[in-house]
C-alpha positions in Angstrom: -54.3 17.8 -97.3 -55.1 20.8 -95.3 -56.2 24.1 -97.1 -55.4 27.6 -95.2 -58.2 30.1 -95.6 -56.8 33.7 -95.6 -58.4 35.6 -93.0 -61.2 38.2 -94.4 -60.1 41.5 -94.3 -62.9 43.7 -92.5 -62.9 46.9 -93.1 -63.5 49.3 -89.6 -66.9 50.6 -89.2 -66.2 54.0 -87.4 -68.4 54.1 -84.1 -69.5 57.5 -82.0 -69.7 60.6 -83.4 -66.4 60.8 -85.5 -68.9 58.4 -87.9 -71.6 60.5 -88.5 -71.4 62.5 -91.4 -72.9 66.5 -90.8 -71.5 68.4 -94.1 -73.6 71.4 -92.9 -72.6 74.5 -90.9 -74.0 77.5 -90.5 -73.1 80.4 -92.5 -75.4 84.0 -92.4 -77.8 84.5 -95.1 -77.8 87.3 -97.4 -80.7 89.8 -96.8 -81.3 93.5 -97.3 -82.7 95.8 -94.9 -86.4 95.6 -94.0 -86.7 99.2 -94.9 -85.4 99.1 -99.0 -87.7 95.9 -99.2 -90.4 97.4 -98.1 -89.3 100.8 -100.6 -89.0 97.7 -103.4 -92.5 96.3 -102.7 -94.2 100.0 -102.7 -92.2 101.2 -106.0 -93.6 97.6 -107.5 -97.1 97.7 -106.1 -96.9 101.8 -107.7 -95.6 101.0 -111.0 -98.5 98.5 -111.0 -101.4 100.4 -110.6 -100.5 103.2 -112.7 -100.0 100.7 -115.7 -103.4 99.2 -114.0 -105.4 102.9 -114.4 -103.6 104.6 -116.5 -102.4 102.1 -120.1 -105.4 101.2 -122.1 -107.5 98.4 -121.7 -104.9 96.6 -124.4 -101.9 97.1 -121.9 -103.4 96.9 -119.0 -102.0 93.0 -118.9 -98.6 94.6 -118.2 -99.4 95.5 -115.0 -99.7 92.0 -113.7 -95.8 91.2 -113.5 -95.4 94.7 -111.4 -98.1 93.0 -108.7 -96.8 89.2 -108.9 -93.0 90.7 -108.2 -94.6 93.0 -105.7 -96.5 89.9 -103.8 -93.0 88.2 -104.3 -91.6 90.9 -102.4 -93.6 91.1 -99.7 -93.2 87.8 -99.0 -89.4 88.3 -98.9 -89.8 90.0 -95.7 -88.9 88.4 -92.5 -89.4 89.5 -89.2 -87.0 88.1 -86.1 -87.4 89.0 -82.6 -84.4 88.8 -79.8 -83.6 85.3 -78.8 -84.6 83.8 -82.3 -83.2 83.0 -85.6 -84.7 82.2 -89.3 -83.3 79.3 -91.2 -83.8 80.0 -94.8 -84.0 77.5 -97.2 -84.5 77.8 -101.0 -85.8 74.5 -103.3 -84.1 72.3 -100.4 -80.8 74.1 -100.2 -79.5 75.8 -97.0 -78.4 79.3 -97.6 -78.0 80.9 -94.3 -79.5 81.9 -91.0 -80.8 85.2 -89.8 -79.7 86.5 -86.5 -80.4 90.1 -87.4 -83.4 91.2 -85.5 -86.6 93.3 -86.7 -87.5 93.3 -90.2 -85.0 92.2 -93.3 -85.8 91.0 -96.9 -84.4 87.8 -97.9 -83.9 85.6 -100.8 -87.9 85.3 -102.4 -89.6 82.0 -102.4 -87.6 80.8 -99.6 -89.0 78.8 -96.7 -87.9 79.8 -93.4 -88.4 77.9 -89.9 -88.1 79.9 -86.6 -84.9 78.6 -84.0 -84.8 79.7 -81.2 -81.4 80.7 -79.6 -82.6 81.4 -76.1 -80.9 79.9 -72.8 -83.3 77.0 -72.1 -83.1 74.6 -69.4 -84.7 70.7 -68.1 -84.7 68.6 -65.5 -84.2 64.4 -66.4 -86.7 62.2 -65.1 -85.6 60.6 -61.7 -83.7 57.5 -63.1 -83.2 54.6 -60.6 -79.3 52.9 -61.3 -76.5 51.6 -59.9 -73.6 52.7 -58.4 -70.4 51.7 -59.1 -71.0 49.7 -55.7 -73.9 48.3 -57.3 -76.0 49.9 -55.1 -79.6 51.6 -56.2 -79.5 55.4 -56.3 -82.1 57.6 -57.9 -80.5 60.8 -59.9 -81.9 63.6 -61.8 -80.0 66.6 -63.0 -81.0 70.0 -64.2 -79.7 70.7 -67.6 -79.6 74.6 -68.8 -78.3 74.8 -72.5 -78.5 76.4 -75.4 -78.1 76.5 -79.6 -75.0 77.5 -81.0 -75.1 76.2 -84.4 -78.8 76.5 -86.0 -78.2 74.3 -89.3 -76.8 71.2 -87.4 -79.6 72.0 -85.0 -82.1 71.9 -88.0 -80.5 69.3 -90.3 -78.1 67.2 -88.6 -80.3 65.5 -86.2 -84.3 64.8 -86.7 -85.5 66.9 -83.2 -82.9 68.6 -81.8 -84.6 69.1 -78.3 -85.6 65.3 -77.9 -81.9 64.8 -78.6 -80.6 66.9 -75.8 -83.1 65.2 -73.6 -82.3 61.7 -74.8 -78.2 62.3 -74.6 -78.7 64.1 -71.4 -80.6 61.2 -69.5 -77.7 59.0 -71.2 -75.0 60.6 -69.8 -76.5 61.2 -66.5 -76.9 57.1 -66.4 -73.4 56.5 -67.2 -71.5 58.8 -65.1 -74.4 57.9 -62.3 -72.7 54.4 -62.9 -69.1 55.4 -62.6 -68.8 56.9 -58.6 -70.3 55.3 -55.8 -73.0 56.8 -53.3 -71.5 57.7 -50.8 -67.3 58.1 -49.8 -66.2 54.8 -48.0 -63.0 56.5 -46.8 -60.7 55.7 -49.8 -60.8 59.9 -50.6 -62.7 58.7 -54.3 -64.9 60.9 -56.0 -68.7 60.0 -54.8 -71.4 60.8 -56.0 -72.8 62.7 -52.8 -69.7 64.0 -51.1 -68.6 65.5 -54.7 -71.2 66.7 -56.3 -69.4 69.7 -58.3 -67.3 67.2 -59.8 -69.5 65.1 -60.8 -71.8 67.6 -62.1 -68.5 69.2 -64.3 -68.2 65.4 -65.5 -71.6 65.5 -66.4 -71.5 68.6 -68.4 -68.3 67.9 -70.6 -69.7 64.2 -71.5 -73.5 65.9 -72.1 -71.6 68.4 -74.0 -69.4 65.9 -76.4 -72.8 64.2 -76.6 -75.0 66.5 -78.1 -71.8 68.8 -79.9 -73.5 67.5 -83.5 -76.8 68.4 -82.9 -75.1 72.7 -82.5 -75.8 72.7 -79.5 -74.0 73.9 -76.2 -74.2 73.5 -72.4 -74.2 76.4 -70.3 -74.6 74.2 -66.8 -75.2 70.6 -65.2 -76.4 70.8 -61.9 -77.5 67.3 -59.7 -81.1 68.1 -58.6 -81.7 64.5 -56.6 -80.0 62.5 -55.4 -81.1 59.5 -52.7 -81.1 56.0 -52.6 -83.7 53.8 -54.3 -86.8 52.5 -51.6 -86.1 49.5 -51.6 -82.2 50.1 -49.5 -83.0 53.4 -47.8 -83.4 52.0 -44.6 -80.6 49.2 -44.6 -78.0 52.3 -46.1 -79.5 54.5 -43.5 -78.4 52.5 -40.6 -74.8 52.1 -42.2 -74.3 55.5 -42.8 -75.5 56.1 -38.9 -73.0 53.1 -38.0 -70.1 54.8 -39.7 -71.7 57.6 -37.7 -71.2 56.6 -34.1 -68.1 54.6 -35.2 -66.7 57.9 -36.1 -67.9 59.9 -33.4 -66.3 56.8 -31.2 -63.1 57.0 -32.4 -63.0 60.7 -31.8 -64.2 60.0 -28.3 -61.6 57.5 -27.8 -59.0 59.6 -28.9 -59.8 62.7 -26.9 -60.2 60.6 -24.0 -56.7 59.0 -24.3 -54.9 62.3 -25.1 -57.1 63.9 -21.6 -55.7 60.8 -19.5 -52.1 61.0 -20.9 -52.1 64.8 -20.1 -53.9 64.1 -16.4 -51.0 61.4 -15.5 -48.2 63.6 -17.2 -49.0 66.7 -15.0 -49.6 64.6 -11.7 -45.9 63.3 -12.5 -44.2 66.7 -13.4 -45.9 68.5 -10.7 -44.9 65.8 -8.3 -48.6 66.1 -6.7 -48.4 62.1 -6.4 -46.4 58.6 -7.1 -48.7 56.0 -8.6 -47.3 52.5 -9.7 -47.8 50.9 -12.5 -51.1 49.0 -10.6 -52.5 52.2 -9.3 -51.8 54.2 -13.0 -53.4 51.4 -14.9 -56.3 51.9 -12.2 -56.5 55.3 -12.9 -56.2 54.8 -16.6 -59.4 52.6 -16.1 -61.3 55.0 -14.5 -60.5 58.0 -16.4 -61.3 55.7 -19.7 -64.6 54.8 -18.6 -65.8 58.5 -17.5 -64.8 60.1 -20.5 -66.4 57.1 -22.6 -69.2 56.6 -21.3 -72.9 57.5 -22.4 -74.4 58.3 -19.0 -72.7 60.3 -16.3 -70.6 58.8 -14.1 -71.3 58.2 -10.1 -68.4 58.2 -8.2 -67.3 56.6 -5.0 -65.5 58.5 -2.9 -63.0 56.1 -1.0 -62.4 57.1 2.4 -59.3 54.9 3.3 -56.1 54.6 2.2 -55.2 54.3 -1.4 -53.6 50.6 -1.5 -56.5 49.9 0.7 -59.0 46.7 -0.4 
């Protein structure tokens, strides 16, 4: 007797970034201007000594409140210069960023940590891959980007600048991958004959790459690109192969348009009548000037035309 096991049901594990869970986006912090907090701190620190010199000795204690709020106070002040941010955070909560430069007074007792939100740009280490011909190419791009968001950029990801460089090198692999060297004629995208392409490829896929860390790319540009050591000489020659095949072929089709022109104005302007010996003759002769590498040396003949 045969028993049927029902098939376990598995429940799908999301993969990529649609699985990661970032809750955290950021929002702008409330703050005052530097100026009242620094009024607030002065006002405390006054009200302080006066109850300091002036109470008796019995209520001088009263003054010690006026100088712990004061010191609380001046440690509310932060100060942000252009191009960077403060992330506040109070007893582990997030509660906003600064972007407003010079001097502002935040929440008290907060910690802050300095994020820069200047353009910044790398270039990858040269990685040796393959092609999509399987061929070894070495690669290295110049990446110039930028934070957008500085809570993921804090909190989503443990180093947000080893991330971008991580990602960055990933992506460059893969699309490196995906085209091969060089065009073999087919009109494909290639990894040297379309470089702008590939390099907008690159961006969009760095960009989906590092979009949960807040971060944005401003430009992807391919900074080498050559083949690995160990094939440089045997791609060299094909490359100068397709060369002088190319170069050929041009030749050879300039040379057979010159000769067709050469035996169609002999005919309309009724200079001479060649048969189809003597044109094919001709056709020989005219192929191998215009072909050939070295000049040619002719013979002039000084008989007859039909003659031996």
């Amino acid at each position: 007797m045969t028993t049927e096991m029902s098939p376990t049901t598995v429940e799908p594990v999301p993969v990529g970034h649609d699985g990661v869970r970032v809750d955290i986006t950021e929002r702008a912090a409330g703050l005052l201007p530097g100026g009242v907090g620094l009024a607030v701190a002065a006002a405390l620190f006054t009200v302080g000594a006066f109850a300091l010199l002036v109470l008796p000795e019995a209520a001088k204690a009263l003054s010690l409140p006026f100088f712990a709020a004061f010191i609380l106070a001046l440690t509310s002040l932060v100060i942000v210069q252009p191009g960077q941010t403060k992330v506040v955070q109070f007893f582990g909560r997030y509660v906003g960023t600064v972007r407003r430069t010079g001097m502002s007074m935040v929440m008290p007792l907060s910690t802050r940590r300095n994020v820069s939100v200047r353009v910044r740009n790398f270039e990858t280490n040269r990685l040796k891959v393959n092609d999509a011909d399987g061929s070894p190419v070495e690669i290295a791009a110049i990446v110039v980007w930028q934070v957008a968001d500085t809570s993921k950029a804090t909190y989503a990801v443990d180093n947000y600048v080893d991330f971008v460089s991580v990602q960055a090198e990933s992506a460059l692999r893969h699309i490196a991958t995906t085209h091969p060297y060089d065009d073999s004629g087919s009109g494909d995208t290639s990894l040297r004959g379309s470089t702008d392409q590939v390099a907008d490829e690159l961006a969009h896929e760095v960009a989906e790459r590092i979009s949960l860390a807040g971060v944005e790319i401003v430009e992807v540009r391919i900074s080498h690109l050559a083949y690995a050591a160990e094939v440089a000489q045997a791609m060299l020659r094909r490359q100068q192969a397709n060369a002088v095949v190319a170069a050929r072929t041009r030749i050879v089709e300039g040379a057979v348009g010159m000769v067709d022109l050469a035996l169609t104005k002999l005919s309309e302007d009724d200079i001479v009548e060649l048969d189809d010996e003597r044109k094919a003759a001709m056709v020989s002769n005219l192929m191998v000037v215009l072909c050939s590498d070295q000049p040619a040396s002719p013979i002039v003949n000084t008989g007859t035309l039909y003659s031996s």
